[in-house]
C-alpha positions in Angstrom: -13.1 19.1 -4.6 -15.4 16.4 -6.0 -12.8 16.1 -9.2 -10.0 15.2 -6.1 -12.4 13.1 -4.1 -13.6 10.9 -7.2 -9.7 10.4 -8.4 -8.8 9.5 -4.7 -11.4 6.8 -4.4 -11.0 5.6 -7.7 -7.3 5.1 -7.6 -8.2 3.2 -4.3 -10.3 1.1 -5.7 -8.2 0.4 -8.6 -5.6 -0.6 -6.1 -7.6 -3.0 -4.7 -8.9 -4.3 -7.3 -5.2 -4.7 -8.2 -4.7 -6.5 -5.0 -7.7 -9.0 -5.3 -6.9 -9.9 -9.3 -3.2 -10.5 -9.1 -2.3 -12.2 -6.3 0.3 -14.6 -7.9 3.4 -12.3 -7.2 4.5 -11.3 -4.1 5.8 -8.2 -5.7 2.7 -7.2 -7.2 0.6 -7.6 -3.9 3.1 -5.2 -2.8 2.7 -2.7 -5.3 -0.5 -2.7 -4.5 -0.6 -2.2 -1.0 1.8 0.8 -2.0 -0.3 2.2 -4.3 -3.2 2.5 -1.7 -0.8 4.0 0.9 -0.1 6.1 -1.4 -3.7 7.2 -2.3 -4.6 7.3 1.4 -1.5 9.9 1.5 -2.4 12.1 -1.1 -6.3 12.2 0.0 -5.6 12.9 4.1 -2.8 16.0 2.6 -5.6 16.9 0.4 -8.2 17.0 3.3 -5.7 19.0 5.8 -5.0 21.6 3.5 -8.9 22.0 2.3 -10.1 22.0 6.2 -7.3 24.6 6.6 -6.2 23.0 10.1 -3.2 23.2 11.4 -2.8 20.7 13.9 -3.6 18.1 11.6 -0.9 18.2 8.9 1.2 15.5 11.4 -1.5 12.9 10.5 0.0 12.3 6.3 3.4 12.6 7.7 2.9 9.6 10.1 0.9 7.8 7.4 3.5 8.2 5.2 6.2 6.6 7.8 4.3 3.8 8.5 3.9 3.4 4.6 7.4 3.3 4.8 8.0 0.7 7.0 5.5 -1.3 5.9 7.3 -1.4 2.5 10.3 -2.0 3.4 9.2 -5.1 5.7 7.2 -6.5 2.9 10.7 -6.2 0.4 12.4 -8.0 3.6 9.6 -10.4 3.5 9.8 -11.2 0.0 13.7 -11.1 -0.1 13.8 -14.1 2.4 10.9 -16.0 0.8 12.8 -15.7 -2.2 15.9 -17.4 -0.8 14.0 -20.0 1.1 11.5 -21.1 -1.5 13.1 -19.6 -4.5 10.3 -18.0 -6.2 7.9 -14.5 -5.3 5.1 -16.9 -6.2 2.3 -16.9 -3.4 0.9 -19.9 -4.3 4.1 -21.8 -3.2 3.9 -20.3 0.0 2.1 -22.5 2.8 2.2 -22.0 6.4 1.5 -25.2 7.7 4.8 -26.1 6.4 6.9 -23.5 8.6 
């Protein structure tokens, strides 16, 4: 368990680290945010099958379909940026101007 728990919170935290350090690609903020979905996932199936519950293995299947729809916003997102600005760069992005 503890073996699970520390490579759960340290992929996490990697991810967010990820998140805060390369923020000049949209892309990349996205892979992020999917790699700590993703984490998230594998730590609440981890949980449900440890506590031995039953009525709790819905929870990771609903995390994991919002994951999903959250990624494939963020590639709709970044597709339309892309055509509008011409570039994934963030910093080119500025909302006053919309």
């Amino acid at each position: 368990m503890l073996s699970t728990l520390f490579t759960a919170m340290s992929a996490f935290a990697l991810s967010t680290t990820g998140l805060m350090l390369h923020r000049t690609h949209f892309l990349s903020a996205l892979l992020c945010l999917e790699g700590m979905m993703l984490t998230m996932f594998i730590a609440m199936t981890v949980w449900t099958t440890q506590m031995n519950t039953w009525h709790h293995f819905l929870t990771p299947m609903l995390l994991l379909t919002m994951s999903a729809c959250e990624a494939g916003t963020g590639l709709a997102l970044m597709v339309a940026t892309t055509r509008t600005h011409g570039t994934d760069h963030l910093k080119n992005l500025n909302l006053l101007q919309c």
